[in-house]
Steps between C-alpha positions, in 0.01 A plus 500: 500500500449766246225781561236571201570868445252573174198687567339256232566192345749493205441226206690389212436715166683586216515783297682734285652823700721802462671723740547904455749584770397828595835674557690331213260463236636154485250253374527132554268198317377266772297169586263491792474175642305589828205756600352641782211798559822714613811357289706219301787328449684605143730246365817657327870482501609818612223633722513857628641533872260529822334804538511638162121612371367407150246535251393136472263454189347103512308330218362190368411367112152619558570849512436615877761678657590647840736714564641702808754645692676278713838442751716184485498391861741197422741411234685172402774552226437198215140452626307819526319704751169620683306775482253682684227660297527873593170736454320291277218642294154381529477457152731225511372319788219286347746347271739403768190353700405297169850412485557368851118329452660314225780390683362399844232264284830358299705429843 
């Protein structure tokens, strides 16, 4: 049987995203499809390899945004990859809590 390992529960959300990776300057257009307090999943085709840190910028029709600094900690070629939120800034965490509200009353 397979172990929980997430500090918090993650829930089904989607969103608009983009990655800066920080060595490269390489950006990427993204789809979240799951959130947590201290990550997501990003669906894309060619997803950056494990390990590699990003600027991930996430947003929604309404206008809130969050962005961070964050590592992939797992990648899956054709399907996309996680990432833990790095050194987030207060300022952004209210919207991710009214985010993950949102989605925890929707699951």
């Amino acid at each position: 049987m397979d172990h929980e390992r997430r500090r918090t529960p993650r829930y089904m959300f989607f969103a608009s995203a983009e990655l800066l990776e920080e060595k490269s300057e390489v950006r990427v257009a993204s789809r979240v499809s799951e959130l947590s307090r201290y990550g997501c999943y990003l669906d894309m085709m060619n997803p950056f390899p494990k390990d590699t840190f990003v600027l991930v910028k996430i947003w929604r029709e309404e206008g809130n945004v969050v962005q961070t600094r964050g590592k992939i900690i797992y990648s899956q070629p054709n399907r996309g990859a996680g990432v833990v939120f790095v050194d987030i800034e207060e300022k952004y965490v209210p919207t991710l809590e009214q985010w993950l509200a949102q989605a925890a009353k929707e699951s």
